[in-house]
C-alpha angles and dihedrals in degrees: 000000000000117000101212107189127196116230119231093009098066093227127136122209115197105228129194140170106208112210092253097066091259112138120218122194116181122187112187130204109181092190096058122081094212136069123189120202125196127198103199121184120188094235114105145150092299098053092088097110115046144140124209112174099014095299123112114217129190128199136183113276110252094047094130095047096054087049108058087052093057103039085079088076101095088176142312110318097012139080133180087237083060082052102044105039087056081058091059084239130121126234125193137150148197155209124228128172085255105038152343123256135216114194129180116174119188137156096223137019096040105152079055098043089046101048087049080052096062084038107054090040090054091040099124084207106139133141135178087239085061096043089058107039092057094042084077089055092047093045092053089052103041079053088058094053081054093061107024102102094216094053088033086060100046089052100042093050102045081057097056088054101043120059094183111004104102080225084112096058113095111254090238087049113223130294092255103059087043094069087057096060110106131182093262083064100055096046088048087059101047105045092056107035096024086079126133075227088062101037135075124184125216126193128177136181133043124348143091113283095188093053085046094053092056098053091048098054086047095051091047105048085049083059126074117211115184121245097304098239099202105228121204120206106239101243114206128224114264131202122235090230118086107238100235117028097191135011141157123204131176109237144173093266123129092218136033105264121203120207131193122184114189106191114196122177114249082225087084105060091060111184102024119105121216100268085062095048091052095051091045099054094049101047080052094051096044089050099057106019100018107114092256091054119103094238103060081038092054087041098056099032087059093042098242103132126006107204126025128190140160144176140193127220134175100215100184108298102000145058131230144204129196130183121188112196131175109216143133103218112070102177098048091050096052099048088056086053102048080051101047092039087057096052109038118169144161120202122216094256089050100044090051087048100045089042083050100051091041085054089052096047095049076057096052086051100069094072105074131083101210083037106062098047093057089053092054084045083048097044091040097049093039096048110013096257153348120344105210105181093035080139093047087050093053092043093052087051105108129200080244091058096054094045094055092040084064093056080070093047110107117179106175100096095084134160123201131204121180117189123205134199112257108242 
């Protein structure tokens, strides 16, 4: 078992390889009560278009989604839910556009509660009663989505930046495509990205990790998995141009929001992976839009918004940011915008104080059980793996290197979205 320290936080992650291609990252802290274990597996909502041995293969969007609320039947009569819940631990999951994720937290038995964990996620146990009687749930909640403003305004807006990336499909799919799903469709899926090849497993807390290990390797080499195929989602081609410029929708909001999507191309910041992009950007954006900036500070103190957030994405081959703002001046607001977008900047002071605080915070990080394993999720699914001198990254990032990083920033490519109370 691999030791993989990182550097500067004084923290140590287990790291093993099984046989059968399945990751294990283990993170231990002796003074907790709790662990938390997280099957992940790299098949989410976008995967609905995809080839694997020459052979294209399309299925309904919200696939992953109907999955994952199925996978908990173990067989008949039993569910994990049945398993864990005797072990006085909780189980949950969830769909992202990237994968789909298998969680138990506990305070005691975790090398059991895990293993059942691994079990219950690559149990091949479908049928099409099964299939139909939970078409009727996920069709209630994809309804609610449907209907639920917040969720309403992500999507609408991702589709009004993106013309061809299925970014802009509810995870749960309609209800209407998930109708569609059949059994055929789930099998397919599972037998090709529910693979110990496409999976990585994360536990945290307090446990041995040597004793886990061990059980792990055991449970796996009693198990057969079929030639991993390696399928690859089919990405279309998107154009550089956002698909709506400008809308305005009624919506089941209490007060008037205001969105703006900027979309650059990840072919202008040449040279720069993925990880720099990402703190760049946010040492930019918590310059000149972070609570502590002038600008947020000038907006509220003259009443002109009243809440301000952001965040920052890489989708593919672009990156995306999107500003949410309560206000009730539109005009003025976006004037402001239009002006502040076109004139980002970061001074020296502020640059040193904002790469300080994100260090600290990386720091801080490292103290929760459920958190920490969402940061090694996060690092493995961003970059591929573990990042062992993260620390060492933000502290070698120079006021020079930001200021060079925003001659690549182009921010004329916007989408706005304005959403009004409904009367």
């Amino acid at each position: 078992m691999k030791e993989i320290n990182l550097k500067g936080l004084n923290e140590t992650i287990y790291y093993e390889k099984l046989s059968n291609g399945l990751k294990v990252y283990m993170w231990v802290k002796k003074d907790v009560n709790t662990f938390y274990g997280t099957l992940s597996v790299k098949y989410g909502s976008i995967f609905n278009k995809f080839q694997m041995n020459g052979k294209t293969y399309e299925v309904p969007k919200g696939v992953a989604h109907f999955l994952e609320h199925i996978k908990f039947n173990e067989s008949k009569d039993t569910t994990a839910h049945d398993y864990f819940f005797k072990m006085g631990s909780d189980s949950n999951a969830f769909t992202t556009f990237n994968y789909t994720n298998y969680q138990v937290l506990g305070t005691s038995n975790a090398k059991d509660n895990v293993i059942h964990l691994v079990d219950f996620v690559q149990n091949d146990y479908f049928t099409k009663s099964i299939v139909k009687n939970e078409k009727g749930i996920i069709v209630e909640e994809a309804k609610m989505g449907e209907d639920d403003p917040y969720t309403v305004m992500l999507f609408k807006h991702l589709d009004n930046i993106f013309n061809e990336y299925p970014y802009k499909d509810l995870i749960t799919g309609s209800a209407k495509d998930v109708k569609k799903i059949t059994l055929e469709d789930i099998k397919l899926v599972f037998n090709n990205f529910y693979h110990p090849e496409n999976m990585f497993l994360v536990v945290t807390g307090n446990f041995n990790p040597y004793e886990l290990i061990d059980s792990l390797k055991e449970n796996q080499n009693n198990k057969k998995f079929p030639k991993y195929l390696n399928p690859e989602r089919i990405i279309p081609k998107e154009s550089k141009k956002v698909r709506v410029e400008y809308e305005e929708v009624n919506i089941n909001v209490t007060n008037k929001k205001i969105k703006v999507g900027i979309k650059i191309p990840k072919s202008n910041f040449k040279g720069y992976d993925d990880l720099h992009i990402r703190i760049m950007m946010s040492l930019i954006l918590k310059a000149n839009f972070g609570v502590t900036s002038d600008f947020r500070d000038y907006l509220l103190e003259k009443e002109i918004i009243s809440d301000l957030s952001y965040t920052c994405d890489i989708f593919d081959d672009y990156v995306t940011l999107m500003f949410t703002i309560d206000s009730e001046l539109k005009e003025e607001v976006l004037e402001l915008f239009k002006d502040k977008l076109n004139h980002l900047e970061i001074d020296e002071k502020t640059f040193t104080r904002t790469k300080n605080a994100n260090i600290a915070t990386l720091i801080l990080d490292y103290e929760d059980v459920e958190g920490v394993n969402s940061l090694i999720q996060r690092e493995i699914l961003s970059y591929g793996d573990i990042i062992p001198n993260l620390k060492e990254i933000y502290e070698n990032i120079t006021y020079k290197d930001v200021k060079e990083f925003l001659k690549h920033l182009d921010t004329k490519e916007q989408s706005i979205l304005i959403l009004k109370p409904l009367d």
